[in-house]
LONUMAR-425267 format. One record per residue (C-alpha): residue number from 1; residue in one letter; x, y, z. Coordinates in steps of 0.02 Angstrom, whole numbers, padded with zeros to 5 digits. Example, Ala and Ser with C-alpha at 12.3 -4.5 7.8 and 13.67 -1.06 7.14 Angstrom:
BEGIN
(1,'A',(00615,-00225,00390)),
(2,'S',(00684,-00053,00357)),
This chain:
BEGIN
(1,'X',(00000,00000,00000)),
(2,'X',(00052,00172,-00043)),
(3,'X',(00038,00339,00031)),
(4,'X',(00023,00482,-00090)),
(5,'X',(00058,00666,-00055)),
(6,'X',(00043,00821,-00165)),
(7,'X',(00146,00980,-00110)),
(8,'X',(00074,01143,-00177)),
(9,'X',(00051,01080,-00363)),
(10,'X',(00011,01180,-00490)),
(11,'X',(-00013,01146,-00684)),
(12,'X',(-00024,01260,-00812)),
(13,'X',(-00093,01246,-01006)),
(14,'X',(-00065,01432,-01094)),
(15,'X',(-00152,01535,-00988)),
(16,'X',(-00249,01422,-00915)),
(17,'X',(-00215,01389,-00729)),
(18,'X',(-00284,01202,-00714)),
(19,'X',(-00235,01160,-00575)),
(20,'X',(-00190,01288,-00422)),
(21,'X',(-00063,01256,-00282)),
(22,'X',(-00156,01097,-00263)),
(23,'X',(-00095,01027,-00070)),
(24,'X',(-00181,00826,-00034)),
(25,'X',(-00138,00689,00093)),
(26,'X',(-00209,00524,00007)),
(27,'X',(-00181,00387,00152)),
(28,'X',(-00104,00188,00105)),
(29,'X',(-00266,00093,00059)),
(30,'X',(-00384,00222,00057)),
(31,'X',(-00549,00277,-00103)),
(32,'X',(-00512,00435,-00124)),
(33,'X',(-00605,00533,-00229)),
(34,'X',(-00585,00708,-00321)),
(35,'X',(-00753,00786,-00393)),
(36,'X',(-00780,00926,-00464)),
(37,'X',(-00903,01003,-00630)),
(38,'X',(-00807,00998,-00797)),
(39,'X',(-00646,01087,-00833)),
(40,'X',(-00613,01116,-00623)),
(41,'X',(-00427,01023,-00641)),
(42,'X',(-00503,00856,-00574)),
(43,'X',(-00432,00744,-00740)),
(44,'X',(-00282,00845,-00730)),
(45,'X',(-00225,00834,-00551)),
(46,'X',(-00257,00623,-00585)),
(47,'X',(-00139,00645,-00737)),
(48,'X',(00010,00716,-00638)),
(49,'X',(-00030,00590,-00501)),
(50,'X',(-00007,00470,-00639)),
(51,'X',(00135,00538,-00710)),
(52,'X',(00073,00599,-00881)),
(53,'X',(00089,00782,-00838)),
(54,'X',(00246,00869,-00740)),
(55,'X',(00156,01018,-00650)),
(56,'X',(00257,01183,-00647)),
(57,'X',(00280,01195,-00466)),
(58,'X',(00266,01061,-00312)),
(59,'X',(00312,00890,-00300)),
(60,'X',(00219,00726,-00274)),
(61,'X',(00258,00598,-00150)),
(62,'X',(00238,00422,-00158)),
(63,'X',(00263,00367,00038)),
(64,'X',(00415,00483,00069)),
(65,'X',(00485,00458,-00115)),
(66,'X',(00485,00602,-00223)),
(67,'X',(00414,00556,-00389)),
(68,'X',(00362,00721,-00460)),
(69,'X',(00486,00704,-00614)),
(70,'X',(00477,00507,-00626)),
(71,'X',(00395,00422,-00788)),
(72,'X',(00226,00327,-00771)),
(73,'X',(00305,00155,-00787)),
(74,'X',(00429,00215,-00651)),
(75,'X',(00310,00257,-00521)),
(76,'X',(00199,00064,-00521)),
(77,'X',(00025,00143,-00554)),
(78,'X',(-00116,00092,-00666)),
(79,'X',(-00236,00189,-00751)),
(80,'X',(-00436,00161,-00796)),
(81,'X',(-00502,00278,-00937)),
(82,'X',(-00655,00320,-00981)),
(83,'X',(-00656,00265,-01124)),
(84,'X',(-00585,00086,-01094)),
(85,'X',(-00453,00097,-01218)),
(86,'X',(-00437,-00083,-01248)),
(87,'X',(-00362,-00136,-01429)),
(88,'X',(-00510,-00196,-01536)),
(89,'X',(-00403,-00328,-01628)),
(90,'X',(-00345,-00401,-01462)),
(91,'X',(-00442,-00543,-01378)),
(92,'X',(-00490,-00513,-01190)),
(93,'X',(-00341,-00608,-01118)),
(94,'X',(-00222,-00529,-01241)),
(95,'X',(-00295,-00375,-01184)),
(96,'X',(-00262,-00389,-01013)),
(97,'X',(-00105,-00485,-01037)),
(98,'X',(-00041,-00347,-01141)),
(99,'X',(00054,-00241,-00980)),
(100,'X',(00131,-00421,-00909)),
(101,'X',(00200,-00446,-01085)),
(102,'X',(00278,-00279,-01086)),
(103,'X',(00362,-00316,-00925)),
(104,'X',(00439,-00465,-01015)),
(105,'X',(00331,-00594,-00880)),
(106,'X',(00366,-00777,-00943)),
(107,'X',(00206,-00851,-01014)),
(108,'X',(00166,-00972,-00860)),
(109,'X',(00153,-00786,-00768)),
(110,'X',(00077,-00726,-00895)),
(111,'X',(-00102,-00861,-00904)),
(112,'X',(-00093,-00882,-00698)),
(113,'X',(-00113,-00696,-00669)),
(114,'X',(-00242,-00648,-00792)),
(115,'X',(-00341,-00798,-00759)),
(116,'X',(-00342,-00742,-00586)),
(117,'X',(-00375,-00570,-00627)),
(118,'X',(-00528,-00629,-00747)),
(119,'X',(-00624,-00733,-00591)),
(120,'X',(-00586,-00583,-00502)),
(121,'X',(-00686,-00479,-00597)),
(122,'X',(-00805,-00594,-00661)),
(123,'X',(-00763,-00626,-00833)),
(124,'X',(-00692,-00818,-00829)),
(125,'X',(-00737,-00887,-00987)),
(126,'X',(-00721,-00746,-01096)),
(127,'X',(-00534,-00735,-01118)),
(128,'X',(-00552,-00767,-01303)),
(129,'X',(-00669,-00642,-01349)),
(130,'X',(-00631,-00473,-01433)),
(131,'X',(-00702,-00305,-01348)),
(132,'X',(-00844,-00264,-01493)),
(133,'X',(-00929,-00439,-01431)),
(134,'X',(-00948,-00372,-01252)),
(135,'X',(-01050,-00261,-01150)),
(136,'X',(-01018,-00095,-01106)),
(137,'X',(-01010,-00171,-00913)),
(138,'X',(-00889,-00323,-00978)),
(139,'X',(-00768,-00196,-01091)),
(140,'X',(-00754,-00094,-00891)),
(141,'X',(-00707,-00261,-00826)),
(142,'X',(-00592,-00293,-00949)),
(143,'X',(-00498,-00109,-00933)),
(144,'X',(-00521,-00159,-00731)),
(145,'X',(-00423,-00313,-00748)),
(146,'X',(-00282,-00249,-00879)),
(147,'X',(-00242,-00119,-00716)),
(148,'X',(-00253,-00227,-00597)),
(149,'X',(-00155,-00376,-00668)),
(150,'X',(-00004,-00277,-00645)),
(151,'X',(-00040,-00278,-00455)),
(152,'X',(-00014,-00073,-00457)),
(153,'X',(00032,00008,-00285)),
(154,'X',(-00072,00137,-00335)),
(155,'X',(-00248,00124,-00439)),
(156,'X',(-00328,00289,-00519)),
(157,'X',(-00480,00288,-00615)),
(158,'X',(-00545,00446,-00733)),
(159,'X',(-00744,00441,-00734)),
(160,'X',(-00752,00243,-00781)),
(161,'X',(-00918,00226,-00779)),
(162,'X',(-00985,00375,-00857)),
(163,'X',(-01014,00253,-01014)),
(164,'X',(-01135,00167,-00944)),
(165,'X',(-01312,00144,-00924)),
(166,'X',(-01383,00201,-00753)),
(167,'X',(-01420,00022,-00667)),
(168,'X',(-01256,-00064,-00736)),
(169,'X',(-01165,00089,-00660)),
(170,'X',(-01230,00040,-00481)),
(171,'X',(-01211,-00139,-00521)),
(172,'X',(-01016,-00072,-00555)),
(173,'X',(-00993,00024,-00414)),
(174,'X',(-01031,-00109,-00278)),
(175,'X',(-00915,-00207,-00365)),
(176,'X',(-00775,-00091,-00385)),
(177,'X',(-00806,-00028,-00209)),
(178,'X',(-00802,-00223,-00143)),
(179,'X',(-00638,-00268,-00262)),
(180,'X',(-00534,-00118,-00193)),
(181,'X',(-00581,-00166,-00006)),
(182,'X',(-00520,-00329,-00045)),
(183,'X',(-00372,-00270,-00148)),
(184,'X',(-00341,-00134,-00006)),
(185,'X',(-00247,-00055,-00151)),
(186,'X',(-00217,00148,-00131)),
(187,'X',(-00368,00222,-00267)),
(188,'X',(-00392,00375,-00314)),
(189,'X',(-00535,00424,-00413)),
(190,'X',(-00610,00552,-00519)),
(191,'X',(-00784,00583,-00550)),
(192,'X',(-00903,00750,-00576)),
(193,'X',(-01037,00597,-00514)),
(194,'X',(-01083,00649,-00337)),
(195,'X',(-01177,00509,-00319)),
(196,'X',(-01028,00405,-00363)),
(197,'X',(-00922,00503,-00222)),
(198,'X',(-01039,00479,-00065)),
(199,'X',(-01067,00292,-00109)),
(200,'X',(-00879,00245,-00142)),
(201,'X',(-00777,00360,-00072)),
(202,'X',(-00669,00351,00127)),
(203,'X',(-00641,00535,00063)),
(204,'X',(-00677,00652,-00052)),
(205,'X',(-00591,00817,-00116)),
(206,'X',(-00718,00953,-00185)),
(207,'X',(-00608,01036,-00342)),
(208,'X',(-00671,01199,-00415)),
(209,'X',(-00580,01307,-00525)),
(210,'X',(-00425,01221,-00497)),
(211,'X',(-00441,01241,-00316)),
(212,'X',(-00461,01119,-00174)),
(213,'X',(-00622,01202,-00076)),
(214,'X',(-00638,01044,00049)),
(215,'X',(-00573,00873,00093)),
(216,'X',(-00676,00750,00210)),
(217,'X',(-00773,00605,00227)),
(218,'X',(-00933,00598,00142)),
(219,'X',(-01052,00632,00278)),
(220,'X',(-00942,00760,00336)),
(221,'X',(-00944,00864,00157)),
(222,'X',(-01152,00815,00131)),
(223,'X',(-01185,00885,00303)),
(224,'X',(-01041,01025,00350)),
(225,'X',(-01009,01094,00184)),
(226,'X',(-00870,01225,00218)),
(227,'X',(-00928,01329,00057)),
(228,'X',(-01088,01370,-00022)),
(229,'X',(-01015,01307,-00189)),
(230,'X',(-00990,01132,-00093)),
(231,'X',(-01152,01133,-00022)),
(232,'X',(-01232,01164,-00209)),
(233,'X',(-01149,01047,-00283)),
(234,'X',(-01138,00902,-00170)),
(235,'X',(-01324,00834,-00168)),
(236,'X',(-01476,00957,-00192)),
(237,'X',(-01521,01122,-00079)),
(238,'X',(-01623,01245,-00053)),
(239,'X',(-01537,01401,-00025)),
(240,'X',(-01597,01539,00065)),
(241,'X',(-01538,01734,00106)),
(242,'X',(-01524,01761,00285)),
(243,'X',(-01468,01861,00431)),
(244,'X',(-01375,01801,00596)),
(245,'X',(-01457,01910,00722)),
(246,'X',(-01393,01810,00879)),
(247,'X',(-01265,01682,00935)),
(248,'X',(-01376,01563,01038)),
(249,'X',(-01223,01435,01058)),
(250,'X',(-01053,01397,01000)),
(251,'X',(-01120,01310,00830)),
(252,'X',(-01304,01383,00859)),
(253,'X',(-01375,01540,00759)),
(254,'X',(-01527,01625,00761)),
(255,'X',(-01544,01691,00585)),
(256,'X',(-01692,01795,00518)),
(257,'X',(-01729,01738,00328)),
(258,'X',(-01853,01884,00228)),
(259,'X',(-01915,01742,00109)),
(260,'X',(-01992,01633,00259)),
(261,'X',(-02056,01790,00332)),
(262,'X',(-01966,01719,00488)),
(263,'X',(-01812,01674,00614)),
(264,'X',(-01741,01507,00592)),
(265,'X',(-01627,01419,00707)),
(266,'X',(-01472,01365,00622)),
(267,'X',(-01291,01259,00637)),
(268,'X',(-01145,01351,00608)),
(269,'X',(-00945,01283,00613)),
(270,'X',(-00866,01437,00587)),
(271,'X',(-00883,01609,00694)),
(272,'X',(-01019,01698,00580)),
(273,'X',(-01070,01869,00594)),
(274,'X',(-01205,01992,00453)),
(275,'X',(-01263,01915,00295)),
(276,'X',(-01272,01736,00280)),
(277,'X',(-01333,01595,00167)),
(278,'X',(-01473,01473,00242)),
(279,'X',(-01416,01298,00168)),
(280,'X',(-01561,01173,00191)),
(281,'X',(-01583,00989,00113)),
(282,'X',(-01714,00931,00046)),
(283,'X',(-01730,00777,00172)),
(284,'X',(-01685,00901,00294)),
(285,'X',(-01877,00960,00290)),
(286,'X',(-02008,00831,00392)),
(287,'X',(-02190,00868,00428)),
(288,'X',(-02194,00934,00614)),
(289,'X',(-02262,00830,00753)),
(290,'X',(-02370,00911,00890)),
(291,'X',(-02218,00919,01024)),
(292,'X',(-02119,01031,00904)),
(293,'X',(-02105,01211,00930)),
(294,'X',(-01939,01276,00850)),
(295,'X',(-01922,01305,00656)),
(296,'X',(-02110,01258,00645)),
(297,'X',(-02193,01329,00461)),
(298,'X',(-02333,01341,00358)),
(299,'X',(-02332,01263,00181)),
(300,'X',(-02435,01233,00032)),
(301,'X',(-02401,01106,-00094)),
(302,'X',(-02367,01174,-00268)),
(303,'X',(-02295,01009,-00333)),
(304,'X',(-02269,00836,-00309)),
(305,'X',(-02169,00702,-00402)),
(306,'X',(-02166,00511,-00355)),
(307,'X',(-01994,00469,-00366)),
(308,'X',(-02017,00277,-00310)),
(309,'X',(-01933,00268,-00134)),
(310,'X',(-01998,00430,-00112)),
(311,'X',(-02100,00599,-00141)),
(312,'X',(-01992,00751,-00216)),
(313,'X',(-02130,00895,-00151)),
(314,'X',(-02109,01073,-00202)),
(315,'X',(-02180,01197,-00060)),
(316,'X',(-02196,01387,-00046)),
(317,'X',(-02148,01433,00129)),
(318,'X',(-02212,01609,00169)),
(319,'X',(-02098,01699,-00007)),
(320,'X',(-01987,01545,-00022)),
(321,'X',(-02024,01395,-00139)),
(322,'X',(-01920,01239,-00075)),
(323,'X',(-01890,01054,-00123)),
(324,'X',(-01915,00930,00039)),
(325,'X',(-01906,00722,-00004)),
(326,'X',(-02052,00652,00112)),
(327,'X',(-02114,00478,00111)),
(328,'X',(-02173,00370,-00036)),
(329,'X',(-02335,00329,00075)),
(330,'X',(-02375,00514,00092)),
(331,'X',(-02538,00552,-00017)),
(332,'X',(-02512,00755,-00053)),
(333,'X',(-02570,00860,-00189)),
(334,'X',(-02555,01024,-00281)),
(335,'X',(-02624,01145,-00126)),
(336,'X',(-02632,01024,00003)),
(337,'X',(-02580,01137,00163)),
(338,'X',(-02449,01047,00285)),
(339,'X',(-02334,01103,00438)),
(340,'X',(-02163,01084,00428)),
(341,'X',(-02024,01071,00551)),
(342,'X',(-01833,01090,00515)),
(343,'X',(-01704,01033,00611)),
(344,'X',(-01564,01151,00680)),
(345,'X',(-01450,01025,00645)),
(346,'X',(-01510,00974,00447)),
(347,'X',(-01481,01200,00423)),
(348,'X',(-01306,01236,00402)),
(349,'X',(-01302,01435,00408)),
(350,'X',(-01117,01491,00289)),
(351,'X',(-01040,01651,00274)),
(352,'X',(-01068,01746,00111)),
């Protein structure tokens, strides 16, 4: 297992900054993700991780080995594209027997490991097929087993499922999730997929811009978003304009919102003061029980969409329309009136 740092790396194309005094500590064995919308320096920072780009300034660290100027084959990683990249006149074992052959392996070597790389991913049997004759799921496997058969110290993966239909890409992730906890190989992987990056991910660094705007776990980033760009673009919110008008404790403001025509009793992890933004998710918002009496509020229903496991409801709250998820055995409809409650804890009040 490998340990990977980056020291204040920074890659430039033209004028293009792409990636900006980029600092990370990626620990031995650990899913680490990097997500980000298109163009934010995501691809790029993999790419220098890899090897294929030499940034301009910093250094990257494999364990306490500098390998910022090393070649890829020098640094034992393997790398999953997007787009497969597997020859299309090569049958699958040739295919993933093509990096042992390079690395002059004898031929017993050669059939033992990609055999055993092939049950590993589920593809036993197939080694004589070419790519065209698979499925878009099989051809991942295939790209899967051609990195892994190297046994890499270090695994990175650029969006690898973005190919693929939406239930084989669950189907994939379980499987690549369950593969690297058995591998306990060091993975790093790059997605703009936030759904991807809760569901796989130990940790998982928010890229904007070129910028690193917040590393945690997954709850940690979904509930404590340091930013409001983080907290827009990791799951759904509704945003509000707000206030703070007291400290009530440490991590507890009382924030006055004009589109609820109300105060609302919000978290905070930073020392806030003046204008705020009111961060509130959608599964954040429950119908209020009798016993409640903070951040209680009248609604009306101006929309509802089953969504299967559960109701997506759109409510106007005094001048405010919001989204709130409420249960699939809910029966609500267009100007239906309900009262809400919302949890200090599931509002996250952040410093404009």
């Amino acid at each position: 297992m490998t340990r990977i740092r980056l020291e204040n790396v920074t890659k430039v194309f033209g004028p293009v900054v792409a990636v900006d005094h980029v600092s990370l500590d990626i620990e031995s064995g650990e899913f680490f993700t990097i997500i980000g919308p298109s163009g934010c320096g995501k691809s790029t920072t993999l790419r220098v991780i890899a090897g294929f780009e030499v940034p301009e300034e910093g250094h990257v660290y494999f364990d306490d080995v500098d390998v910022t100027f090393k070649k890829p084959y020098e640094r034992n990683t393997a790398m999953v594209f997007q787009n497969y990249a597997l020859w299309p006149h090569m049958t699958v074992f040739e295919n993933v027997a093509y990096g042992l052959r390079l690395r002059k392996f004898s031929e017993d070597e050669i059939r033992r490991r990609v055999k055993e790389v092939l049950e590993m991913v589920g593809l036993e049997g197939l080694e004589n097929r070419y790519p065209l004759q698979l499925s878009g799921g099989q051809q991942q496997r295939v790209a899967l087993a051609r990195a892994l058969v190297v046994e890499p110290q270090v695994l990175l993966l650029d969006e690898p499922l973005s190919n693929l239909d939406a239930k084989m890409r669950v189907e994939m992730r379980e499987e690549l999730k369950n593969l690297q906890r058995r591998l306990n190989i060091t993975t790093v992987y790059v997605t703009h997929d936030q759904i991807e990056a809760l569901s796989l991910s130990d940790r998982i660094a928010v890229m904007n811009k070129g910028k690193i705007l917040q590393v945690g776990k997954p709850d940690e980033l979904y509930f404590r978003p340091a930013t409001l760009f983080v907290a827009d673009f990791l799951g759904r919110s509704n945003i509000l304009d707000g206030e703070v008008i007291e400290v009530l404790e440490p991590h507890k403001v009382l924030v006055r919102v004009p589109d609820l025509g109300a105060d609302i009793v919000a978290s905070t992890y930073n020392m806030i003061r003046g204008r705020v933004k009111i961060v509130v998710r959608p599964e954040g918002i429950q119908t209020a029980g009798f016993d409640v009496i903070e951040n209680v509020f009248d609604a009306e229903v101006e929309n509802v969409m089953f969504l299967g496991d559960k109701l997506e409801v759109r409510l106007r709250v005094g001048g405010a329309s919001m989204i709130a998820y409420m249960p699939n055995t809910m029966r609500l409809a267009k100007g239906d009136k309900v009262k809400i409650h919302i949890p200090p804890d599931r509002i996250v009040a952040l410093q404009v």
